[in-house]
N, C-alpha and C positions, 0 to 999 in steps of 0.2 A: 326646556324644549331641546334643541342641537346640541345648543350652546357655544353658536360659533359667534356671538354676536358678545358673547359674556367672558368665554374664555383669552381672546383679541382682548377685551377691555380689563380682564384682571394681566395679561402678560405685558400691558402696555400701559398699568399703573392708573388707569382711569374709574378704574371701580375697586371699593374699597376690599382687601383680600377676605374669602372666607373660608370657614372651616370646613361644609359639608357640602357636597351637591346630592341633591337625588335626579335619579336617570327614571325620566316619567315614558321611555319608549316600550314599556312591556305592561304599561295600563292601557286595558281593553279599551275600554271607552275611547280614549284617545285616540289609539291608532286605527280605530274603525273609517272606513270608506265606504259608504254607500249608499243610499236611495231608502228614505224613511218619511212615509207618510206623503209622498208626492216632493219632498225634497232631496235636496243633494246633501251628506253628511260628511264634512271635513274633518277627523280629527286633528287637532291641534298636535299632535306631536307625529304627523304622519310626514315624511321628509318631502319633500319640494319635491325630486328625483320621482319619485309615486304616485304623486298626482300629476305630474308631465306624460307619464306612461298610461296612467290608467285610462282605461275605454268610456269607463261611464263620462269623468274628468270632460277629457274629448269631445263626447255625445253633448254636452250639457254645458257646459263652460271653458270655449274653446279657447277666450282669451284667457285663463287663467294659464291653460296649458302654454300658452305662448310666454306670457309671462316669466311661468316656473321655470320655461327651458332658457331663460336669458341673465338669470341668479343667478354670479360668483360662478363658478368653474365647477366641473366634473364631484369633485371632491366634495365640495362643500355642499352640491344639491343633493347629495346623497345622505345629508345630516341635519342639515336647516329644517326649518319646519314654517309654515303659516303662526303656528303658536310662539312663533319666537319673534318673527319678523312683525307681529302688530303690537304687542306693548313697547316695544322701540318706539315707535312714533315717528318714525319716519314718511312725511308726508308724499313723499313722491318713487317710496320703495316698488319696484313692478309692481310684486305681488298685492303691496295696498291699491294701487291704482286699478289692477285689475278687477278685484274686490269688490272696490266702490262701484265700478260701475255693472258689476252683475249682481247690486241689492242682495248682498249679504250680512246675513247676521250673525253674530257670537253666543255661544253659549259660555257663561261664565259662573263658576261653581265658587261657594262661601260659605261662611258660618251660618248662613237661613235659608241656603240648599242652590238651587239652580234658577239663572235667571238667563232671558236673552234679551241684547242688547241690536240697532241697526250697528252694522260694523263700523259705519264714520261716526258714530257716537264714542268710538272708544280715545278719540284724539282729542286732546287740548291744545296741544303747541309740537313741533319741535323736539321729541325725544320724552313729549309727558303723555301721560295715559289715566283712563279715569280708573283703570286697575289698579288695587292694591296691592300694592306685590308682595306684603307680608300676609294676606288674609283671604284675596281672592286668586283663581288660578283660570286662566280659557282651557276650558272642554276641547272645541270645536266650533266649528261653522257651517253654516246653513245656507243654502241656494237653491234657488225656485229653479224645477228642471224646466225644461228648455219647452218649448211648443211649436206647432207646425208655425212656420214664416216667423220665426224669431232668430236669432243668432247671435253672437259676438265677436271681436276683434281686437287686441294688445299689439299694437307695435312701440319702436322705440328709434330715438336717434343717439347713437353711441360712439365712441373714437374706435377706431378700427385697432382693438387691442384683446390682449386675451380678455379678463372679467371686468371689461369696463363698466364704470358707473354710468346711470342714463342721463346726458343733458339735457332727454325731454323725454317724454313719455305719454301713451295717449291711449284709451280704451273705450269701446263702443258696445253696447248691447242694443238691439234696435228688435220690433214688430213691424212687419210690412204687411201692406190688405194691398194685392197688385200691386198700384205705381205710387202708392202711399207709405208716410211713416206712420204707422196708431201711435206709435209708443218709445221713447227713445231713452237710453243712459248714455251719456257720454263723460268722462275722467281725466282729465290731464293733470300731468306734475311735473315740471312742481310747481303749480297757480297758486298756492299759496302756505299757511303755515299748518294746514289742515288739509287730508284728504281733498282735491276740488273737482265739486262738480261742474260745466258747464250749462245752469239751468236756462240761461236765456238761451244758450243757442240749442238747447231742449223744445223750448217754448216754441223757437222760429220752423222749428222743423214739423211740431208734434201737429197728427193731421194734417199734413200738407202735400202733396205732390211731391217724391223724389227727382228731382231737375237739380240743373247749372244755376238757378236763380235761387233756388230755396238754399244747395252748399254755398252760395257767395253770401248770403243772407247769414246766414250760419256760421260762418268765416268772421265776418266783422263783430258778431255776438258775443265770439269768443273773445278776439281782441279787448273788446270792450270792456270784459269782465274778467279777466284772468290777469293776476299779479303776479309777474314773473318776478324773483330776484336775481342777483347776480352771484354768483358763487366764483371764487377766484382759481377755484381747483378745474371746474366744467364749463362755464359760458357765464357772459354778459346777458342782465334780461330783455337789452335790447336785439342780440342775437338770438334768444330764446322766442320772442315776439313776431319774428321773421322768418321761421323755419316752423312752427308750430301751424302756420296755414296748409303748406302741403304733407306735414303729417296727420292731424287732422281730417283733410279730404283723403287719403291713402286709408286709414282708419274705417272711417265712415264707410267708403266705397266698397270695402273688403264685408264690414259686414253686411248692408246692403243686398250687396250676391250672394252673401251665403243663407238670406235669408229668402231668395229666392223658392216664389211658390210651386209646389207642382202641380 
């Protein structure tokens, strides 16, 4: 993919040296962007940078774009790719969080040809993947385009520094009928050692009245069920537990309005 994930790990001795790379940014397939068959088409080698800019991106998966524009520095969005940042496994990277929560799938190519996978299928732990990385490669990714009174929303809480890393992160995709949720995705990171959904507080919300009593309901669901860790570089999971209520409702509320009917 970029290789900036690869290249960091071979100059800094963590990945074992090798002889050849091949540069997959001039396979068609890959670097395609666009709208196929009622979906949205991600190439896996199309840069971060790309898809922050593109229109349809925008139209159709708006937290992605928020996302993409909060990855690493100028530099590096210009190189990164979605195809590099999910066999990392990184549970609480933007762009995985985003992902999850706007029901995206993988396309991932092998020896018995092409297959798709849900995108939180591709995580086992912590830096594993169910990719092989000698035998199988990600194509791309797939996303259901967007529909009247639907929306989404990526925010993040970060140290006020150039390419900070997120000490918490939260994503929202919602359907609204009027003053209702039909249908809700919500994503936080990093809840645990795998992409995390928050399905209870899915469940509190899904068909219910948009109020103050359904996001307090919502609020406590999440508590509930999301395992924060403590990381000594970013936050304690106790500080993590305590600031995730008003990004979450910040979240939420944002998509909410954008899903405003007319």
């Amino acid at each position: 993919a970029g290789g900036t994930d690869l290249l960091l790990d071979l100059k800094q001795g963590r990945h074992p040296p090798v002889h050849t790379l091949l540069d997959l940014t001039h396979v068609a397939e890959m670097t395609a962007l666009e709208v196929r068959g009622g979906e949205l088409y991600i190439g896996a080698s199309v840069p971060v940078n790309r898809i922050a800019l593109d229109p349809l991106v925008g139209r159709n998966a708006q937290a992605l774009v928020e996302a993409c524009n909060l990855i690493a520095g100028p530099q590096v969005r210009n190189t990164a790719t979605l195809g590099g940042i999910a066999p990392h496994a990184l549970p609480a990277a933007d762009g995985t969080i985003a992902l999850t929560a706007l029901d995206a799938q993988a396309e991932v190519a092998g020896k018995s040809g092409l297959r798709r996978l849900p995108f939180t299928s591709l995580f086992l732990g912590p830096g594993k993947s169910v990719i092989n990385k000698s035998e199988e490669l990600i194509v791309g990714f797939y996303l259901p385009v967007i529909d009247k009174g639907q929306a989404s929303c990526f925010k993040r809480i970060m140290r006020q520094q150039g390419a900070a890393l997120p000490i918490l992160n939260c994503a929202v995709w919602l359907e609204r009928t009027n003053d209702a949720v039909k249908e809700i995705r919500i994503s936080v990171g990093t809840g645990g050692a795998t992409p995390f959904r928050a399905t209870d507080a899915e469940r509190v919300l899904r068909d219910q009245p948009f109020n103050d009593e359904a996001i307090s309901r919502a609020h406590e669901a999440v508590q509930a069920q999301v395992q924060f860790r403590t990381s000594a570089r970013r936050a304690t999971a106790e500080y993590r537990k305590h600031i995730v209520v008003g990004l979450f409702k910040d979240t939420l509320e944002t998509a909410w309005v954008r899903a405003e009917l007319d």
